[in-house]
C-alpha positions as CSV (number, residue, x, y, z in Angstrom):
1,X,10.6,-22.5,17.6
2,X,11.9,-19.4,19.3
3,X,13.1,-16.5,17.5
4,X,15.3,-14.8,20.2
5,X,17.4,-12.8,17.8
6,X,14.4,-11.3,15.7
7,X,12.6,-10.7,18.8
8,X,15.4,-8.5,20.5
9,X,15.4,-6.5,17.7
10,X,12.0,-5.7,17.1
11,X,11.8,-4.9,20.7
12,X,14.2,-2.9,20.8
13,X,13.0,-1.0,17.7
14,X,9.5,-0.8,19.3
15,X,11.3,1.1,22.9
16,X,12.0,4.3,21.2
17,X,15.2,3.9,23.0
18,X,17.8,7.0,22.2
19,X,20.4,5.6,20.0
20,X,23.9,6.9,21.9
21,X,25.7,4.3,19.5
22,X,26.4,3.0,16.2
23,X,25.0,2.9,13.2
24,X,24.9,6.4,12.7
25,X,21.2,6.2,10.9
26,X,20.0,5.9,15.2
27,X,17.5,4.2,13.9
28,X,15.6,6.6,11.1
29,X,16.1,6.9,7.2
30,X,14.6,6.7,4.2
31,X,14.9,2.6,4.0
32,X,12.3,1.2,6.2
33,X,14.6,-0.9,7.8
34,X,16.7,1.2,9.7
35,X,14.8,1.0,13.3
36,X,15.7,-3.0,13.1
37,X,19.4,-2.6,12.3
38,X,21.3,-2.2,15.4
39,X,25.1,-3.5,16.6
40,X,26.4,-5.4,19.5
41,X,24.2,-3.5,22.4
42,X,23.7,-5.0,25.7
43,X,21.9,-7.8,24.8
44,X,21.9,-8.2,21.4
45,X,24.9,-10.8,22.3
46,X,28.2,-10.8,20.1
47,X,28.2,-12.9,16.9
48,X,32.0,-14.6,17.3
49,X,31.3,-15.4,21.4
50,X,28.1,-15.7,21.7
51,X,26.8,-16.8,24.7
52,X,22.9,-15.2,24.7
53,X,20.4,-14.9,21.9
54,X,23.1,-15.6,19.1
55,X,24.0,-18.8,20.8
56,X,20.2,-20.0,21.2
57,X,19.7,-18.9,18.0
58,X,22.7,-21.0,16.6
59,X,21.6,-24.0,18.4
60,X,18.7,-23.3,17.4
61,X,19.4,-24.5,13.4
62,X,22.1,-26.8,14.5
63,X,19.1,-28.9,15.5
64,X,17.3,-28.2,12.6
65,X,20.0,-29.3,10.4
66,X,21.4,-32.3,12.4
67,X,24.7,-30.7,13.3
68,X,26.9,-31.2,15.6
69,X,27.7,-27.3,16.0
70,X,26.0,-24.4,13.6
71,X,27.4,-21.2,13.6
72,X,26.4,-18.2,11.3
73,X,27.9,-15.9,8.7
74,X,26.5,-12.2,7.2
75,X,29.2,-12.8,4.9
76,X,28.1,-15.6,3.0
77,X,29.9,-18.9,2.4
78,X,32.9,-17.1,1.2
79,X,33.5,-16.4,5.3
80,X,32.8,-19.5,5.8
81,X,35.3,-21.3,2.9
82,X,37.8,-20.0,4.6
83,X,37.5,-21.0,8.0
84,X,36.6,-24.6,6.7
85,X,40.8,-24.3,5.3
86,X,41.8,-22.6,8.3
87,X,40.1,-25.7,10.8
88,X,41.7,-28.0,8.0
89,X,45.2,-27.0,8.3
90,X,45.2,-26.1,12.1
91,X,43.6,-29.1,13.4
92,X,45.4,-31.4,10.4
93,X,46.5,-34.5,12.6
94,X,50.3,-35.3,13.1
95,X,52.6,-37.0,9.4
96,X,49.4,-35.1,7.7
97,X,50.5,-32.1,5.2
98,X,49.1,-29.1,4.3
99,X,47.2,-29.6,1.4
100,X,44.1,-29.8,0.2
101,X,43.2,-32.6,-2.2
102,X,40.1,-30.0,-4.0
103,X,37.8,-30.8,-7.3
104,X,39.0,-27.9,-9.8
105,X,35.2,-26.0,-10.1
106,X,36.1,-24.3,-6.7
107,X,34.9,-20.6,-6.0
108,X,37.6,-18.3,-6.1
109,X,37.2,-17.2,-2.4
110,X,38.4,-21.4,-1.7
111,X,41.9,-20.3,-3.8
112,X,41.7,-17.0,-1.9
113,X,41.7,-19.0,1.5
114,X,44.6,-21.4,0.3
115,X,46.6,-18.6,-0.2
116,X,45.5,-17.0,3.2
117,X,46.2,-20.5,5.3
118,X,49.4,-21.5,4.0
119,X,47.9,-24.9,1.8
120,X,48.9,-26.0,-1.0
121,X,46.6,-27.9,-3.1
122,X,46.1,-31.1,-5.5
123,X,43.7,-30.5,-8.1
124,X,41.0,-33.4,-9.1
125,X,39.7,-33.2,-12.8
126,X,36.8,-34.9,-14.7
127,X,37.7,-38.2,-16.0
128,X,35.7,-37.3,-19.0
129,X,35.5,-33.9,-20.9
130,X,32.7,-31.5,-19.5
131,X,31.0,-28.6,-21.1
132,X,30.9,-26.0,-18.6
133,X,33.7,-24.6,-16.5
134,X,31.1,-25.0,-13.6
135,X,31.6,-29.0,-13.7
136,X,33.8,-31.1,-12.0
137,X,32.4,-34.6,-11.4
138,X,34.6,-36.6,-9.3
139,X,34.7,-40.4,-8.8
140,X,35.7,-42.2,-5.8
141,X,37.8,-44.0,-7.9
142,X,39.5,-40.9,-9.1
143,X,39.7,-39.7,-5.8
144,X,41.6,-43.0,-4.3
145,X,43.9,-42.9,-6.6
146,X,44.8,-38.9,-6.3
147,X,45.0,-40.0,-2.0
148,X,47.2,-42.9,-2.7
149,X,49.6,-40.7,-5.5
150,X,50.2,-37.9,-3.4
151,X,53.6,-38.2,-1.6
152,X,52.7,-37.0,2.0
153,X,49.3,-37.4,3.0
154,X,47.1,-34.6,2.7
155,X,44.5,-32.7,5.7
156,X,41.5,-32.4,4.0
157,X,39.4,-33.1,0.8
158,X,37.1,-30.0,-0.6
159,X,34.4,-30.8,-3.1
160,X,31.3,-28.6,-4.3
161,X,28.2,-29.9,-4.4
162,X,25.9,-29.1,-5.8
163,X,27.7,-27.1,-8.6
164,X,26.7,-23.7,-9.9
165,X,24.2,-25.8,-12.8
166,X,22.9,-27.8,-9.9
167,X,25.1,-31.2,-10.1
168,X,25.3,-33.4,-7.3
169,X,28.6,-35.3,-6.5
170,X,28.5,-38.4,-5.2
171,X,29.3,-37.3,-1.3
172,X,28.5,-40.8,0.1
173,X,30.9,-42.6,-2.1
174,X,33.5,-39.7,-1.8
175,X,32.8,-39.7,2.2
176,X,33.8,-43.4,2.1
177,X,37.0,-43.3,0.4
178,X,37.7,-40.2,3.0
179,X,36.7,-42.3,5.8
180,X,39.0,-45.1,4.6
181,X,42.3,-42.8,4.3
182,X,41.0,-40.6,7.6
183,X,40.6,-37.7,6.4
184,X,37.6,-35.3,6.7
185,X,35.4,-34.3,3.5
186,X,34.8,-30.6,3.3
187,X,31.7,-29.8,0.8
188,X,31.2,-25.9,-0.6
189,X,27.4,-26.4,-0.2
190,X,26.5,-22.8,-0.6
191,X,23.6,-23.6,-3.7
192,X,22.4,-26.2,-1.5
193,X,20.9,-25.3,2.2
194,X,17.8,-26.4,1.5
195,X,18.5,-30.0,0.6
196,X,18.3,-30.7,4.5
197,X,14.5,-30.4,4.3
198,X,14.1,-32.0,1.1
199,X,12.6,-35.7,0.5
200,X,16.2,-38.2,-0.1
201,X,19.5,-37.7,1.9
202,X,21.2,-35.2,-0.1
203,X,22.5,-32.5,2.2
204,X,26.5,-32.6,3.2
205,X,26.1,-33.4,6.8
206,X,23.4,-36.7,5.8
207,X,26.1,-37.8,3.4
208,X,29.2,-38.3,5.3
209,X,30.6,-34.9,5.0
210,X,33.0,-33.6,8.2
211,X,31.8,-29.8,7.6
212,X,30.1,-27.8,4.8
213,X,29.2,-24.1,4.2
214,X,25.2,-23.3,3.4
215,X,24.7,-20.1,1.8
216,X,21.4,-19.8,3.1
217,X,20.2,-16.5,1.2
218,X,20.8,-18.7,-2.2
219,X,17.9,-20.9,-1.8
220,X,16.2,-20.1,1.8
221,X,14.2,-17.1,3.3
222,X,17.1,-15.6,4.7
223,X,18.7,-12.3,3.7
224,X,21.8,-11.7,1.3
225,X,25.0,-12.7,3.2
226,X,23.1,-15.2,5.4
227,X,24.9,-18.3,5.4
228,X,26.0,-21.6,8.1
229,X,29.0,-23.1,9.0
230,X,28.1,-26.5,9.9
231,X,30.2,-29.1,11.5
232,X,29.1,-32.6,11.9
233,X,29.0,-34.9,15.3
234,X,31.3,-37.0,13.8
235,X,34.1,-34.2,12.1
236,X,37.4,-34.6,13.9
237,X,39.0,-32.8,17.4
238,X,39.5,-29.1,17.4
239,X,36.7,-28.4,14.6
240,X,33.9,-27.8,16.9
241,X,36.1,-26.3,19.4
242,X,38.2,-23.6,17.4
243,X,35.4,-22.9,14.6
244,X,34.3,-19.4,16.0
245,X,37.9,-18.5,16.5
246,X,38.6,-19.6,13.1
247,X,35.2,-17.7,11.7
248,X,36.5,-14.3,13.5
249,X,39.9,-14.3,11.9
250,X,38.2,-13.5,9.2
251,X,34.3,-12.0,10.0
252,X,33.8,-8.4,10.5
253,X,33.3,-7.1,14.3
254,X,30.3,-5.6,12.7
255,X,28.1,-8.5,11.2
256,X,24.8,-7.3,10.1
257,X,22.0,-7.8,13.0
258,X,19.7,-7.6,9.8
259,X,20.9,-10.6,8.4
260,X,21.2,-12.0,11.9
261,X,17.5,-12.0,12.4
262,X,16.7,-13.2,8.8
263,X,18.6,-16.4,9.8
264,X,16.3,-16.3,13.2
265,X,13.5,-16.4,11.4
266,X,14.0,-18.7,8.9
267,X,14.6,-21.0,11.7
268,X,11.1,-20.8,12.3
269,X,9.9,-21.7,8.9
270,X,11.9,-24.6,8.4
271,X,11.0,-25.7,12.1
272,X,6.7,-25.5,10.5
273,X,5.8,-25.2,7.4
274,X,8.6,-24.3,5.1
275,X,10.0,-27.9,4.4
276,X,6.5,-28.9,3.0
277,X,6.3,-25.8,0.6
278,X,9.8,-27.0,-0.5
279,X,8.3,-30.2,-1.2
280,X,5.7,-28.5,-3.5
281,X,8.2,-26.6,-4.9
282,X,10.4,-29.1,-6.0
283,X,7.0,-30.9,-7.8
284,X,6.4,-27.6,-9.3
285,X,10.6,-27.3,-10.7
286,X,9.7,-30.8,-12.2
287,X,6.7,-29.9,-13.9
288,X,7.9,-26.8,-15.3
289,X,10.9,-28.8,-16.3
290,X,8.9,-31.7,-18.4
291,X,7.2,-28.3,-19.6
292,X,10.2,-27.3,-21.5
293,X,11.1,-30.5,-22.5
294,X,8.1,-30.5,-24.2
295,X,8.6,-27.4,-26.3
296,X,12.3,-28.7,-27.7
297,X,14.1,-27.3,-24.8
298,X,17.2,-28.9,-23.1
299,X,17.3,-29.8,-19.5
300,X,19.9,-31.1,-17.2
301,X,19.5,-33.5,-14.4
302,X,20.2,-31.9,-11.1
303,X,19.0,-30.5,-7.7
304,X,15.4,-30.4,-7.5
305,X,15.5,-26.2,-7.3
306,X,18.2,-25.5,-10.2
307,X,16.8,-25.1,-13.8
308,X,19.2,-25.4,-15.7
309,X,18.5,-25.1,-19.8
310,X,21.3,-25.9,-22.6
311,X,21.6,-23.5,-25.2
312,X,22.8,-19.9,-26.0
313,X,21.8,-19.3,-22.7
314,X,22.9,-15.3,-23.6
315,X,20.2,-15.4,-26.5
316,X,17.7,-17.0,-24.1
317,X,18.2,-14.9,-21.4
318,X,17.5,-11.7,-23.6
319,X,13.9,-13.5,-24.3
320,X,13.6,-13.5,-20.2
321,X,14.6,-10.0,-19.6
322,X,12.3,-8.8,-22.3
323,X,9.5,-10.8,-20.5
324,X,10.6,-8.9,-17.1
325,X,12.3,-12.0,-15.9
326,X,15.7,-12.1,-14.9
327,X,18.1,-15.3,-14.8
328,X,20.7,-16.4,-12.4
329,X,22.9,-17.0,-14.7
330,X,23.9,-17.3,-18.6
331,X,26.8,-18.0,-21.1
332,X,27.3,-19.2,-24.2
333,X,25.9,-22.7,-23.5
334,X,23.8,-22.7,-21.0
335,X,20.6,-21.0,-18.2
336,X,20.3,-21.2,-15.0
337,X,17.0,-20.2,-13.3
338,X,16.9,-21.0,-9.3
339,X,13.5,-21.7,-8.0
340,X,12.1,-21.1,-4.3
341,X,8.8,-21.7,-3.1
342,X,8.2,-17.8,-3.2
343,X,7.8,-17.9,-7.4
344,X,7.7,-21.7,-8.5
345,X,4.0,-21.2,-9.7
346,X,4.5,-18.0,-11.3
347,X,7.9,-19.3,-12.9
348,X,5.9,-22.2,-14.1
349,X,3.1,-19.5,-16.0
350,X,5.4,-17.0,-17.4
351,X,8.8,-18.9,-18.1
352,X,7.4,-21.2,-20.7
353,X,5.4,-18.5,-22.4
354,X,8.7,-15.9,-22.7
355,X,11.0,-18.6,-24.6
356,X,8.4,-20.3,-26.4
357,X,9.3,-23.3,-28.5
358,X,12.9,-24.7,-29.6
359,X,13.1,-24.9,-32.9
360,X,16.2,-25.7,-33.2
361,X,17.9,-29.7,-33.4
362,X,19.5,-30.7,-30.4
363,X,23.4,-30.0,-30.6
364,X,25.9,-32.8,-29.1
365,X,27.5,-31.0,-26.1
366,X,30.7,-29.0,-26.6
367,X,33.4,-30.8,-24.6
368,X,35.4,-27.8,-23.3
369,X,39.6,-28.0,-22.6
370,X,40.6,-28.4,-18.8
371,X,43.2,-25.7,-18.2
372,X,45.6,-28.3,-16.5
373,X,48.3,-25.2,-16.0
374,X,51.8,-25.8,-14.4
375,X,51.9,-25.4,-10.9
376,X,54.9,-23.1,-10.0
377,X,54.3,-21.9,-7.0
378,X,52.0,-22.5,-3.7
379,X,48.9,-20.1,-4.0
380,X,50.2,-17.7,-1.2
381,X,53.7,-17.2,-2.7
382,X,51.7,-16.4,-6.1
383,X,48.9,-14.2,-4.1
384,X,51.4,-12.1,-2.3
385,X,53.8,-11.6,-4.9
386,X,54.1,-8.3,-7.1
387,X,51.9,-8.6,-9.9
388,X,50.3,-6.8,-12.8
389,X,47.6,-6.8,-15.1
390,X,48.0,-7.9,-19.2
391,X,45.6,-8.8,-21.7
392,X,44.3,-12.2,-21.3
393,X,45.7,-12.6,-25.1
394,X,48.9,-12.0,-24.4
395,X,49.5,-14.3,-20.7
396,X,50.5,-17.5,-22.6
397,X,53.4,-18.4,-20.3
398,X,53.1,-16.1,-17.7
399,X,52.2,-17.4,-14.1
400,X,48.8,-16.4,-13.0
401,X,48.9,-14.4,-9.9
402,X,44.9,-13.6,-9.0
403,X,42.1,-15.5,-10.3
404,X,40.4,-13.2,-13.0
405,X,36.9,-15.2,-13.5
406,X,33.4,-13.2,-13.9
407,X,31.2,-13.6,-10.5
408,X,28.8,-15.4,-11.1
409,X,30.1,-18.0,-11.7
410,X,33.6,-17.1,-9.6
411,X,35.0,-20.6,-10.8
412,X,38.7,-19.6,-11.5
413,X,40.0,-20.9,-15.2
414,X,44.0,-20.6,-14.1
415,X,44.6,-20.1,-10.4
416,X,47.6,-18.6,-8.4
417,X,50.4,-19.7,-8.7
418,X,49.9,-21.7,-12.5
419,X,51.3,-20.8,-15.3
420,X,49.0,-19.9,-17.9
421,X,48.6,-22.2,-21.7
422,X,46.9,-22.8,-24.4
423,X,43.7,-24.3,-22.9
424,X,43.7,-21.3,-20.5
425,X,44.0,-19.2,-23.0
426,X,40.9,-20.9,-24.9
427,X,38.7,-20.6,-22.1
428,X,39.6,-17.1,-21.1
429,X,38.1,-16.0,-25.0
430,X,35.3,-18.5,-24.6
431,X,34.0,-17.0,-21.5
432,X,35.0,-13.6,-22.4
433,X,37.7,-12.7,-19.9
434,X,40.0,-9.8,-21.4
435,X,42.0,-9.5,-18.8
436,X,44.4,-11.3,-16.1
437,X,46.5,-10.7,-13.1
438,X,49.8,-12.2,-13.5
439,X,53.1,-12.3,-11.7
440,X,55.5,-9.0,-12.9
């Protein structure tokens, strides 16, 4: 497959040309990189209307992943959230409201975009208790019954999957019950680009899914801040058409041509050989899984590239880092390692070996409160208004103006515009957060 954007760039690197524009490095530092990070030159093209090697390029993936239209982001799938909402509410078909019908264990960049689009936004919750803020599993049956409750129909349904542990919803059941009511099915699949080119139909765009957001510097080759917007063949009028318009309302004029490339390249590897080293990978991920499961530890069930152990995942992650291996991600109950084909085999030697065995008994799972707050407000009225910021002790009562959540995991535990309880207030102690932004 062509590389047109990577190409440019190392040719231009290679001219010696004299650098009368930005960045103001010209092209030298003490980096390395500097030579191969250039801006919008004649042509280099221009990310949100591109029409020469950033359109190939683009194209480029969108066959790759079965797309109808693939555009890119250097600003992750936070960029890319929030031109999902924006397409949602714009192209939302006439007697449709503005609100999103959204599974609670969203990033905080999807409230973040509510506010910034006007929506307003029904919240679905697990029909049992979970154990991790990060978990939201929805059923269709939970969904059809939030669809047919809500008094004016809504423009959109948002789910993530997979989750920050690795969960899978069930898209093609939830892609069915979307179908049925005519609404599109918007999936936060930032942990999962590489499910494309993975044995089973697991990605978004296979599963029914309008649109979806790929980070792809999670789990591909591609550099930080790489990620896709993709839109499927099938999404509804106005998403293909207005989606660069939507991703420049809220892009930088100055994407990195860094990152740019890395997504250029990694078209490349996932056009030859990269799905197959997935493949051995994901065998790898299982093996070092039964591994563990062997020496007393706790697994869960998820994507194939997400390890994720149950336990005091802070204790366990001390073990790692005094082994020279750092985490993802840990909290009171649980680690998450992500795998790539880069380090599976030397993740499979050394992780075992630096937490040893698990001696102690299995614990039942904690079943954790679900901070069902008061909605007061829509998110932008919340967002926008004056606010200040109190000890998370001491907001019992108080509406919640920002999202105050660690990142990772960025999952908020009140949102704008809720007014804060008991169960919030549990869960802000339980994952340590001291302090929130609430409305003065």
């Amino acid at each position: 497959m062509e590389t047109p954007v990577a190409d440019f760039v190392q040719q231009y690197a290679a001219s010696g040309a004299l650098r009368l524009h930005m960045p103001g490095h010209k092209g030298v530092g003490t980096l390395g990189c500097e030579a191969l990070d250039i801006t919008e030159i004649a042509g280099a093209d221009a990310l949100y209307e591109a029409s020469g090697i950033l359109d190939e390029s683009e194209r480029n993936a969108a066959a790759l992943f079965g797309s109808g239209r693939t555009l890119y982001s250097t600003e992750g799938s936070s960029q890319c959230i929030r031109a999902m909402l924006y397409l949602a509410v714009t192209c939302r078909p006439a007697g449709t409201a503005p609100v999103i019908v959204a599974a609670r264990n969203v990033h905080k960049a999807f409230v973040y975009a509510a506010a910034l689009c006007g929506a307003e936004v029904v919240w679905l919750w697990p029909d049992a208790p979970v154990s991790s803020l990060c978990a939201c599993p929805v059923t269709p049956a939970a969904l059809e019954r939030a669809l047919c409750a809500s008094p004016a129909p809504p423009c959109a349904v948002y789910v993530t999957s997979p989750d920050y542990l690795g969960n899978l919803q069930d898209l093609p059941a939830l892609a069915a019950v979307c179908r049925r009511h005519g609404l599109p099915l918007l999936v936060d699949n930032a942990h999962g680009a590489y499910l494309r080119f993975c044995a089973g139909q697991r990605h978004p765009l296979q599963c029914g899914a309008a649109i979806c957001c790929d980070s792809a510097h999670k789990t591909l080759p591609v550099l930080t801040g790489g990620a896709y917007l993709h839109i499927a063949r099938s999404a509804p009028d106005g998403f293909s058409e207005g989606a660069k318009a939507a991703m420049a309302l809220f892009g930088s004029t100055s994407p990195s041509y860094l990152t740019l490339a890395s997504l250029d390249l990694c078209n490349r590897r996932l056009a030859e050989d990269y799905p197959a080293l997935l493949s051995e990978a994901a065998r790898q991920a299982l093996a070092l899984r039964h591994t563990l499961a062997a020496a007393g530890w706790q697994t869960e069930a998820g994507d194939p590239l997400h390890l994720t152990l149950r336990g005091d995942g802070l204790a366990l992650s001390q073990r790692l880092r005094a082994a020279n291996i750092e985490p993802e991600y840990a909290d009171r109950d649980t680690l998450v390692l992500l795998l790539s084909p880069e380090i599976c085999a030397k993740a499979a030697a050394r992780v075992p070996a630096a937490l040893g065995c698990c001696n102690v008994p299995s614990a039942p799972r904690r079943a954790l409160p679900c901070a069902r707050g008061e909605t007061v407000m829509p998110p932008r009225a919340a967002l926008f208004a004056p606010h200040e910021t109190i000890p998370a002790a001491r907001a019992s009562g108080r509406i919640c103006a920002a999202p105050t959540v660690a990142c990772p995991p960025a999952i908020p535990i009140a949102v704008s515009g809720e007014r804060i309880g008991a169960d919030a207030l549990f869960l802000f102690d339980y994952y340590g957060i001291r302090t929130v932004e609430v409305l003065r």
